[in-house]
KELUM-600225 format. One line per field, with one value per residue (C-alpha): residue number from 1; residue in one letter; x, y, z. Coordinates in nm, 3 decimals. Example, Ala and Ser with C-alpha at 12.3 -4.5 7.8 and 13.67 -1.06 7.14 Angstrom:
// KELUM-600225
num: 1:2
residu: A:S
east: 1.230:1.367
north: -0.450:-0.106
up: 0.780:0.714
This chain:
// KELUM-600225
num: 1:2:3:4:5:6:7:8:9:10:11:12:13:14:15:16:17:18:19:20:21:22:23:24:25:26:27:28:29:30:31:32:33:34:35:36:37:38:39:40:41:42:43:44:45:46:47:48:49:50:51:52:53:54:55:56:57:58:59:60:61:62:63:64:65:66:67:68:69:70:71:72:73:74:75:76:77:78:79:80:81:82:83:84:85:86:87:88:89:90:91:92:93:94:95:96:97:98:99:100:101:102:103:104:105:106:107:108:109:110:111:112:113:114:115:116:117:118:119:120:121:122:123:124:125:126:127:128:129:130:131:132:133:134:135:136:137:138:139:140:141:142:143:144:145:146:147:148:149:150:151:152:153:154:155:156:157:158:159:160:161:162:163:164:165:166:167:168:169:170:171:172:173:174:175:176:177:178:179:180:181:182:183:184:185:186:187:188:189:190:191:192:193:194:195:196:197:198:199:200:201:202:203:204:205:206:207:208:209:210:211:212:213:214:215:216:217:218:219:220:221:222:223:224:225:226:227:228:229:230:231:232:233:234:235:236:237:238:239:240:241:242:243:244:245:246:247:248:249:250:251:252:253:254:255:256:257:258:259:260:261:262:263:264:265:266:267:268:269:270:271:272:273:274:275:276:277:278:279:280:281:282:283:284:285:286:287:288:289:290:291:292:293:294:295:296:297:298:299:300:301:302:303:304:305:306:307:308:309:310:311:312:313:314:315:316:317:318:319:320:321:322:323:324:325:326:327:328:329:330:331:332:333:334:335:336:337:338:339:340:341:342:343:344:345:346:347:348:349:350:351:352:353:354:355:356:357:358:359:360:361:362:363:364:365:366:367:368:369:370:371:372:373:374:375:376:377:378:379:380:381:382:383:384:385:386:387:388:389:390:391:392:393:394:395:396:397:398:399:400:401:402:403:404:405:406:407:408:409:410:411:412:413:414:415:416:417:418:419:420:421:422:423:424:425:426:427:428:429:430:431:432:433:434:435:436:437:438:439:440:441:442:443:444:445:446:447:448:449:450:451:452:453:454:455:456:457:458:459:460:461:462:463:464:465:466:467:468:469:470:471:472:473:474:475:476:477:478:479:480:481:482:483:484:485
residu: X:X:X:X:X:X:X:X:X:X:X:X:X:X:X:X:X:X:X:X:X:X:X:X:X:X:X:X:X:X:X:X:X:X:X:X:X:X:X:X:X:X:X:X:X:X:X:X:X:X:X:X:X:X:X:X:X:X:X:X:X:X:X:X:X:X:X:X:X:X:X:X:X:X:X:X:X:X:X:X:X:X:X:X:X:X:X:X:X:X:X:X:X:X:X:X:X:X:X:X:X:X:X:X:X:X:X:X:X:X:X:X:X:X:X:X:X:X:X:X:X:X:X:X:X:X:X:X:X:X:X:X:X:X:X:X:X:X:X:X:X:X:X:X:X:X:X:X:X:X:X:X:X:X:X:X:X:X:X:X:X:X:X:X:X:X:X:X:X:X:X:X:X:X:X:X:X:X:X:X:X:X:X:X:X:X:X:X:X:X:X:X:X:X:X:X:X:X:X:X:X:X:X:X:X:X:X:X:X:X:X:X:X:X:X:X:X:X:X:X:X:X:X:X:X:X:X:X:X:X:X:X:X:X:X:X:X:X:X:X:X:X:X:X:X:X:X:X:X:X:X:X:X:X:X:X:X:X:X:X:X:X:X:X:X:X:X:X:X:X:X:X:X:X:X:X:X:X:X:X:X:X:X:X:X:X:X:X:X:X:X:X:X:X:X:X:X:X:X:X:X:X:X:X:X:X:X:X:X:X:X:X:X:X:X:X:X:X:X:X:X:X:X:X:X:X:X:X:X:X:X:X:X:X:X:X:X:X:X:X:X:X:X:X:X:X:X:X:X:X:X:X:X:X:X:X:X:X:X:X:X:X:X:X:X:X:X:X:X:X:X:X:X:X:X:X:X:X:X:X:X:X:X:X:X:X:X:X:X:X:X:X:X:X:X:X:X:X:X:X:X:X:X:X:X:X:X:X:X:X:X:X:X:X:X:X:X:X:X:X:X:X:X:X:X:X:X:X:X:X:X:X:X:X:X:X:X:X:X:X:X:X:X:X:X:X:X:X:X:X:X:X:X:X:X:X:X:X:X:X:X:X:X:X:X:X:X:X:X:X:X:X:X:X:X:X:X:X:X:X:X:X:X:X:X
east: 0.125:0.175:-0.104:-0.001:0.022:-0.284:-0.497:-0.352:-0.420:-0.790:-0.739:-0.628:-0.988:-1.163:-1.000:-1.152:-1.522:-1.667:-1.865:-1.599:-1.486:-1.176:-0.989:-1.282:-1.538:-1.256:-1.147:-1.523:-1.615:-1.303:-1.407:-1.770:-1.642:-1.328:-1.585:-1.842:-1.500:-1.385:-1.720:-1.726:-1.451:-1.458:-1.801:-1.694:-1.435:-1.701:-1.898:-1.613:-1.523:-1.851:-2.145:-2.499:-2.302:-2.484:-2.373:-2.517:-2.583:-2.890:-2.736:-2.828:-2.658:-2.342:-2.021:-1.975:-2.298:-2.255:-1.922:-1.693:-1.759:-1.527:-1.751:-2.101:-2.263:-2.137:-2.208:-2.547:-2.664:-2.445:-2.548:-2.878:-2.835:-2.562:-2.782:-3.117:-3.128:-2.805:-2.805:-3.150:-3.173:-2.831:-2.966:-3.296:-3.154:-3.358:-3.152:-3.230:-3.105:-2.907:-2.507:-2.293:-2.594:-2.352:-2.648:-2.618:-2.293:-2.355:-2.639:-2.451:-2.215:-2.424:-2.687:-2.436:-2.271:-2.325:-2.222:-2.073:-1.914:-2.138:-1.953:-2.109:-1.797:-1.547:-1.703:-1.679:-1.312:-1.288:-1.477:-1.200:-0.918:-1.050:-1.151:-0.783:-0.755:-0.797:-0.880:-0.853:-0.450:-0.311:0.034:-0.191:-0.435:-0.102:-0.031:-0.337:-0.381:-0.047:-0.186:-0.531:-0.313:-0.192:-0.508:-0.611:-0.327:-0.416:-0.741:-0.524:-0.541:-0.897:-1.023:-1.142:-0.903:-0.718:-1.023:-0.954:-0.600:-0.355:-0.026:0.075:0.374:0.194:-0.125:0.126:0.308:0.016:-0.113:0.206:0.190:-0.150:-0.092:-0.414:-0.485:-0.737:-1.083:-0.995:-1.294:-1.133:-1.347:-1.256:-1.534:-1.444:-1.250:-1.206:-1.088:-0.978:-0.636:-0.614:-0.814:-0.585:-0.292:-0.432:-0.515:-0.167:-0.058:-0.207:-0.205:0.200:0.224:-0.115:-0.292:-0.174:-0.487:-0.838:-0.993:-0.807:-0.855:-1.232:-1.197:-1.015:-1.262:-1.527:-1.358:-1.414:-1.653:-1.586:-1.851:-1.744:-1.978:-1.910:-1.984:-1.717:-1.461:-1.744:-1.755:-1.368:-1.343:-1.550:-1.347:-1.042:-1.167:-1.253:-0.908:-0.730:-0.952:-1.232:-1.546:-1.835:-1.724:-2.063:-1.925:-1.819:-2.156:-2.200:-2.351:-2.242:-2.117:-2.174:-2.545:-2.637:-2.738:-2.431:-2.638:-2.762:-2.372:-2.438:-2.202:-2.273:-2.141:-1.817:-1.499:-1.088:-0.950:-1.011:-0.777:-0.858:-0.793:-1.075:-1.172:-1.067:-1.132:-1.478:-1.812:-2.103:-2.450:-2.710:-2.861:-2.575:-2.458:-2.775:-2.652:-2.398:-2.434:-2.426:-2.089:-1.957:-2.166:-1.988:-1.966:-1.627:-1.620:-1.260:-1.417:-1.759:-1.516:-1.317:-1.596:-1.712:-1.372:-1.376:-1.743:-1.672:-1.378:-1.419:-1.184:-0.866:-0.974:-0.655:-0.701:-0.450:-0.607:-0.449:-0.613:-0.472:-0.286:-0.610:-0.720:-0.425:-0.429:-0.773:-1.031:-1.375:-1.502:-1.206:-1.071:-1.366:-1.259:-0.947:-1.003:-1.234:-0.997:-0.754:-1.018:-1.126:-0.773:-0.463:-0.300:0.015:0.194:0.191:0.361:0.422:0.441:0.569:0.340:0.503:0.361:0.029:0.202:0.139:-0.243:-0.251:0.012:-0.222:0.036:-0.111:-0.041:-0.051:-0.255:-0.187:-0.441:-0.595:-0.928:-1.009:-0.739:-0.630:-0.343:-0.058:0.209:0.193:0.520:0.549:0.739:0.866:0.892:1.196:1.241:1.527:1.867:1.984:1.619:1.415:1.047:0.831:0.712:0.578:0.849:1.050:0.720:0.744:0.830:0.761:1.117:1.158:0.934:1.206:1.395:1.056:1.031:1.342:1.236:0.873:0.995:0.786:0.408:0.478:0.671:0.915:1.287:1.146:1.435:1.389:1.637:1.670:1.290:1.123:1.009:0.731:0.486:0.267:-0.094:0.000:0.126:-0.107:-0.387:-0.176:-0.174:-0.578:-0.552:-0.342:-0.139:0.043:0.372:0.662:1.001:1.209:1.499:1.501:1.692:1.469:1.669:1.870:1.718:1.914:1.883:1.508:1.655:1.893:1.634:1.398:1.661:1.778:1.419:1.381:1.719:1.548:1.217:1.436:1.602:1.260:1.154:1.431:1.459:1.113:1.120:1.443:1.222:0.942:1.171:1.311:0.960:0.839:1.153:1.088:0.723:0.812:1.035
north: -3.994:-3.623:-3.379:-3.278:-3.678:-3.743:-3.448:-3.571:-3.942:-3.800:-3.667:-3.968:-4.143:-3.887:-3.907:-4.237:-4.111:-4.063:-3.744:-3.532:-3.338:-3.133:-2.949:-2.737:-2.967:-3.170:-2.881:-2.796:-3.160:-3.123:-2.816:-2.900:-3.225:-3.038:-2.787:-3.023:-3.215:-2.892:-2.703:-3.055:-3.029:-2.703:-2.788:-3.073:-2.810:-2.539:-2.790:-2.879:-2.510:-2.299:-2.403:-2.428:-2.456:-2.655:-2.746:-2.523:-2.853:-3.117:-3.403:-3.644:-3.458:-3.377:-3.566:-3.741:-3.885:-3.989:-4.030:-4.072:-4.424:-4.644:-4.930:-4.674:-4.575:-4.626:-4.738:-4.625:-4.601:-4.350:-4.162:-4.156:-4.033:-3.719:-3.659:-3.682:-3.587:-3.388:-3.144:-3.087:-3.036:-2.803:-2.586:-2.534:-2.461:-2.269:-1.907:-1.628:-1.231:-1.298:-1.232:-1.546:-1.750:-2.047:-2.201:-1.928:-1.997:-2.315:-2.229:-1.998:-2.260:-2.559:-2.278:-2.372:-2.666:-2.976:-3.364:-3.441:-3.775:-4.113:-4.369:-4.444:-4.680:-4.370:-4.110:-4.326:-4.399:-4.016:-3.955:-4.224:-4.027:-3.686:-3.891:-3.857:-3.562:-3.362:-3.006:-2.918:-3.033:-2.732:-2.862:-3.069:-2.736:-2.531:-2.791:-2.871:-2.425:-2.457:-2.776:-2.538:-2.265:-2.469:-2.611:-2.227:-2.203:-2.490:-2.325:-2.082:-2.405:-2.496:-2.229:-1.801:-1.897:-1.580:-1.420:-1.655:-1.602:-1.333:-1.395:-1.446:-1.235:-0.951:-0.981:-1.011:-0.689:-0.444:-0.595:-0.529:-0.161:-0.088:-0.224:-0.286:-0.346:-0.500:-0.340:-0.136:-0.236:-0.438:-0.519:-0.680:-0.629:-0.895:-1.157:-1.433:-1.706:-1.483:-1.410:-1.063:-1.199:-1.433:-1.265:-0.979:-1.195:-1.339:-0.997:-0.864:-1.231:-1.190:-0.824:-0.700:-0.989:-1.058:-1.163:-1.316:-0.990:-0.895:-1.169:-1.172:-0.789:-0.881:-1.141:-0.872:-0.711:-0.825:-0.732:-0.973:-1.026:-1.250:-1.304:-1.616:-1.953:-2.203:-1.895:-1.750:-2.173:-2.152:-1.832:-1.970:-2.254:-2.081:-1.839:-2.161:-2.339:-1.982:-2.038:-1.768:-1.872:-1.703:-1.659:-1.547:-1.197:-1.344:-1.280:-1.432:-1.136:-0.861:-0.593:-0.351:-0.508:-0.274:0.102:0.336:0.599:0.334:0.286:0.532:0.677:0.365:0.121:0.312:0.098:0.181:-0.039:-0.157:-0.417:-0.575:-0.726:-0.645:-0.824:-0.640:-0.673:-0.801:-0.647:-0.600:-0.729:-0.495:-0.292:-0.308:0.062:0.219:0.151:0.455:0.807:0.901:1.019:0.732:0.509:0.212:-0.171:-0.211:-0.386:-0.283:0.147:0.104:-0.100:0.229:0.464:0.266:0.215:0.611:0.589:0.342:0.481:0.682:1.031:0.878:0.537:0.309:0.132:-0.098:-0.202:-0.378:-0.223:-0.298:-0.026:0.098:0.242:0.475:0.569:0.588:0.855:0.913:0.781:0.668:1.030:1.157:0.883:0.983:1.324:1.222:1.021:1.264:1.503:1.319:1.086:1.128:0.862:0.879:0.553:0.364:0.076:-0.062:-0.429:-0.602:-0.772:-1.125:-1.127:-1.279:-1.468:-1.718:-1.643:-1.318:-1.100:-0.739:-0.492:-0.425:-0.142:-0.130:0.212:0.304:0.598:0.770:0.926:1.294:1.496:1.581:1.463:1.661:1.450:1.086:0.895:0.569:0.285:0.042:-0.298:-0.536:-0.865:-1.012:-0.971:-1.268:-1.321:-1.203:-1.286:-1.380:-1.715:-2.088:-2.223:-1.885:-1.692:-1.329:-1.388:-1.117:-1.050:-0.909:-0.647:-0.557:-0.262:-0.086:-0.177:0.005:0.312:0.378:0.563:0.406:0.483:0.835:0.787:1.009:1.085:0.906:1.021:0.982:0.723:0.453:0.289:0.612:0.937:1.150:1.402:1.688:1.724:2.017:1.808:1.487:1.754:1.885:1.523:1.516:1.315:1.031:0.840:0.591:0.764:0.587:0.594:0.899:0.708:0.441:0.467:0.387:0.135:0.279:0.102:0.322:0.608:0.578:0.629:0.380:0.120:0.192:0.167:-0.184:-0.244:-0.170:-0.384:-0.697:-0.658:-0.611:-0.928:-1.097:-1.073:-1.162:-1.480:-1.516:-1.489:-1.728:-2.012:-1.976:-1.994:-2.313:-2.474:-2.387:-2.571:-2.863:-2.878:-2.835:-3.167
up: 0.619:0.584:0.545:0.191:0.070:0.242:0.024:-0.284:-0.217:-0.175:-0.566:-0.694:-0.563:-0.689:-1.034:-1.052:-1.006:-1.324:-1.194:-1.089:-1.383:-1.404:-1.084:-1.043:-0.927:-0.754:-0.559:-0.508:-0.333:-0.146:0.020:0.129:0.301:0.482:0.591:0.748:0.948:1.011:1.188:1.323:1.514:1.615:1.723:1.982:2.074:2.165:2.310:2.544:2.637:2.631:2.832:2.636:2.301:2.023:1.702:1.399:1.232:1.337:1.463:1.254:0.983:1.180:1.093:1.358:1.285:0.950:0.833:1.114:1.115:0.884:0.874:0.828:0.487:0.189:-0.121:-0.312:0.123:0.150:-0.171:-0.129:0.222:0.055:-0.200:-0.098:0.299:0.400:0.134:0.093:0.494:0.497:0.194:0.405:0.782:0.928:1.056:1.277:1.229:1.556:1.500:1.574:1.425:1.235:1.103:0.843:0.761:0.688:0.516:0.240:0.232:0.051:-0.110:-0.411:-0.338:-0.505:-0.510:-0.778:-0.716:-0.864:-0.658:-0.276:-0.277:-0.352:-0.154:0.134:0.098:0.060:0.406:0.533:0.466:0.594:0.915:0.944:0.998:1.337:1.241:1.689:1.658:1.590:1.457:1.182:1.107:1.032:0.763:0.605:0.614:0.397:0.199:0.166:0.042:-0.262:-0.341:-0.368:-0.612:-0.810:-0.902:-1.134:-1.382:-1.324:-1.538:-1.492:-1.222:-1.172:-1.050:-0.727:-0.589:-0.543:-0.499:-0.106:-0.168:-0.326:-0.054:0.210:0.100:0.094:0.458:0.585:0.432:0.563:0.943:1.061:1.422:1.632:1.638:1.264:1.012:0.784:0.432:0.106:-0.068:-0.345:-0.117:-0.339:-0.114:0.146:0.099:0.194:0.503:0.622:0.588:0.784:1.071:1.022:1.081:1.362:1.545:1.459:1.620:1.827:1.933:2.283:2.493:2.437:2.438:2.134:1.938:1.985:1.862:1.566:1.487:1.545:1.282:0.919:0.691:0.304:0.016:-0.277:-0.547:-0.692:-0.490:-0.530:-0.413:-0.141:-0.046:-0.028:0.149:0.441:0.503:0.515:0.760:0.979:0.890:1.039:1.370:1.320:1.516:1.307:0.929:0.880:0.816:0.472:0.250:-0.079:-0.261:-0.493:-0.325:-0.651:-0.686:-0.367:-0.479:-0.425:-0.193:0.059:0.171:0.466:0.724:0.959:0.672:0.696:0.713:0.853:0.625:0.260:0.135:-0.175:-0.568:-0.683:-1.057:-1.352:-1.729:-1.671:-1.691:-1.494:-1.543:-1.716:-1.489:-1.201:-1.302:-1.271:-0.894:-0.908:-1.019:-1.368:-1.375:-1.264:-1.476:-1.656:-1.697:-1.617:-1.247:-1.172:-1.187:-1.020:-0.710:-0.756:-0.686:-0.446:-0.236:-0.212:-0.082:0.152:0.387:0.682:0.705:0.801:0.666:0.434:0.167:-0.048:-0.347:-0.722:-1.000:-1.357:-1.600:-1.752:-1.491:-1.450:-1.843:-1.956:-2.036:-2.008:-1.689:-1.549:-1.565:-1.340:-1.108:-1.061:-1.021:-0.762:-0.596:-0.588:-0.410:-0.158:-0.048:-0.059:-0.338:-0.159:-0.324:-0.654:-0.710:-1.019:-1.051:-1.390:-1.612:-1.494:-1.145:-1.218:-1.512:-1.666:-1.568:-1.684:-1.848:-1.795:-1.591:-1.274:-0.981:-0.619:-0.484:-0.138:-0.045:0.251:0.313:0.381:0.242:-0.146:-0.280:-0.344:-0.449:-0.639:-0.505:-0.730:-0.693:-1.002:-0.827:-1.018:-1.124:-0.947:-1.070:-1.304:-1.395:-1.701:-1.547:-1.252:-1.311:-1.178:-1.087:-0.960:-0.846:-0.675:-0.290:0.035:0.044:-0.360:-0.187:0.092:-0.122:-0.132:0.226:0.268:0.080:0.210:0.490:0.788:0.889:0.826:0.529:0.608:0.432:0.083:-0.173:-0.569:-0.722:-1.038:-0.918:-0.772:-0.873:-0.776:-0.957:-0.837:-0.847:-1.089:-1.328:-1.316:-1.377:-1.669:-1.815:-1.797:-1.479:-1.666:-1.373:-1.632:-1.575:-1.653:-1.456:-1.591:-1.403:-1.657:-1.997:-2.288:-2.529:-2.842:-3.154:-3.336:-3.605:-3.745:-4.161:-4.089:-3.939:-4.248:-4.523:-4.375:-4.383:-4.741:-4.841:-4.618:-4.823:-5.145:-5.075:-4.992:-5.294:-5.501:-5.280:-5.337:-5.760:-5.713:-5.562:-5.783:-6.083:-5.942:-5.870:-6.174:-6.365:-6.146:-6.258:-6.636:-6.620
């Protein structure tokens, strides 16, 4: 049985359980189980290779211990044993300040988990089918990672879901645009499920990571925080699915909850590469966190400021923020005159409003800025639907290689020989401050559409109306016959 038949035959017995509700909480169970087979197996792995090694997890609550067995718990046995001993004992595990303690990630992982399903009888058949799963083949973890990946995808339907993925092709673009390497501080400071993660591992494992020693750097190298537990709980298991040791760099917290002045120069990062959400707001209190000037609600502006904070002198970032945020006044305007004083906002591209369709329609923009010296120039980008089709959608979503023209344009890591033509144009930082720091500009390249002469267009509009109500007298004079019969 394939990996991807096997997860969904897992579904179906869970659709039967009259306490799992909705994707959600399906996807939710899921994880917590694949991450106790998972550490499981990396455990015996560790314990095979590295001398001393114990298991994060007590043994009695390991799953080995409990659920390997086909013939062990089940039933209200096994319930009672889920429910009342394993959680309980995994909420409370004891953890040190040491780094590379795992007990903490396990911890964080069940500080919000739950059991939702009712049925001893299902769960076990459940634990059955994961049993069949070896998480140390690597052939079978490269197709339950892809299998993983489209359960992340799923969660668009279960609800707030956009707030959880990214699309791969968009994620993969800007890692691929930012290059990081081995030993670079990499941070997302709102990682959902860790999709920029992955794909920068992806990336540097693809192109940098040639010995031991520089994997163990790389894995030195992450610093995520994701606020929300179901995508923190997902986040951690895909950092163990893609072979990272200690994913206790990934903290469920809220990065914007910590006061803006204690980010000191030791907190500094290389690389920032992030979605960050947009269109929400912040708890009361949250912006008392940032200077006045910068003081708002909106999530997507105090990430903004804090972004700018964050980077070293020389430090990258790639980051989607949504068309508001290049258009609007107030405090976004200080922003991004800050922003434009302290990096260099070499890049915008401009993605069309179908990308993250048909989960959200808001148009959204790729920044591409460096630390420690003011912009001069604003280069954008106006990224294209395909030829032959109107819109990104589900069934023909945007793929790594739409991206390839811009590719072809950027001009390298030193973007050099970038020339203006139908989908870019550049401005100066004369004339963005002559627009009152407004960054919506709009491609002078393309031809608006001819809707004709305006008098024409509102004299056909007065004959339309003119026959509206004529057509309208007609029928009430013919309803009202009818009646009088």
């Amino acid at each position: 049985m394939s990996v991807r038949t096997l997860v969904k035959s897992i579904q179906d017995i869970m659709r039967k359980d009259s306490g799992v509700d909705g994707d959600a909480q399906r996807i939710s169970q899921l994880c917590w189980l694949f991450f106790l087979k998972i550490i499981d197996d990396q455990d015996q792995e560790l314990e095979l290779m590295r001398e001393g090694y114990r298991s994060p997890i007590p043994e009695q609550f390991q799953w080995r211990t409990w659920a390997a067995d086909p013939e062990g718990l089940t039933g209200d046995a096994l319930l009672a044993f889920v429910n009342e001993e394993l959680f309980p004992a995994l909420k409370a595990l004891p953890v040190t300040a040491q780094p590379g303690d795992r007990r903490r990630v396990v911890r964080d992982v069940f500080e919000d988990a739950y059991n939702y399903m009712k049925s001893g009888h299902l769960l076990r058949q459940v634990v059955n089918k994961i049993n069949d799963i070896d998480f140390n083949n690597l052939t079978e973890r490269q197709h339950f990672g892809d299998v993983y990946e489209h359960l992340l995808n799923d969660l668009q339907s279960a609800g707030n879901a956009g707030e959880y993925y990214t699309p791969r092709a968009v994620t993969a673009f800007m890692v691929d645009r930012i290059d990081p390497r081995p030993g670079e501080i990499i941070f997302d400071p709102s990682c959902g499920t860790g999709g920029m993660l992955t794909c920068a591992m992806k990336h540097m494992r693809d192109r940098y990571v040639k010995r031991p020693e520089d994997e163990a750097l790389m894995q030195q190298s992450f610093r995520a925080v994701e606020k929300k537990p179901l995508p923190h709980m997902l986040c951690v298991t895909n950092m163990l699915l893609h072979g990272i040791e200690d994913p206790s760099f990934v903290r469920h917290d809220n990065t914007l909850a910590r006061p803006y002045i204690s980010w000191e120069q030791k907190d500094r990062v290389d690389v920032i590469i992030t979605n960050p959400p947009f269109g929400g707001k912040e708890e009361d209190g949250i912006e008392s966190n940032f200077p006045a000037h910068f003081r708002t609600r909106e999530t997507a502006d105090l990430f903004l400021a804090l972004f700018i904070r964050l980077l070293r002198d020389g430090g990258v970032a790639a980051v989607v923020l949504p068309d508001g945020t290049l258009f609007g006044e107030g405090v976004k305007t200080r922003l991004k005159e800050h922003l434009l004083e302290e990096c260099n906002l070499h890049t915008i591209v401009r993605l069309p409003n179908s990308v993250f369709k048909p989960y959200a329609s808001i148009g959204t923009n790729l920044l591409f800025f460096e630390k420690g010296q003011p912009t001069k120039e604003v280069w954008y980008y106006e990224h294209q639907v395909p030829a032959g089709q109107k819109a990104y959608s589900m069934t023909k979503p945007i793929r790594f290689e739409h991206f390839q023209s811009c590719i072809d344009w950027w001009g390298g890591a030193a973007r050099a020989g970038r020339e203006e033509g139908p989908q870019a144009w550049k401005v100066t930082i004369d004339e963005v401050k002559a627009r009152g720091y407004n960054l919506d500009i709009k491609n002078p390249h393309s031809v608006a559409a001819d809707h004709g002469d305006p008098a024409e267009l509102l004299e056909a509009l007065n004959r339309a109306e003119t026959k509206t109500v004529e057509l309208r007298d007609q029928l009430k004079a013919i309803l009202a016959e009818a009646l009088a019969r």
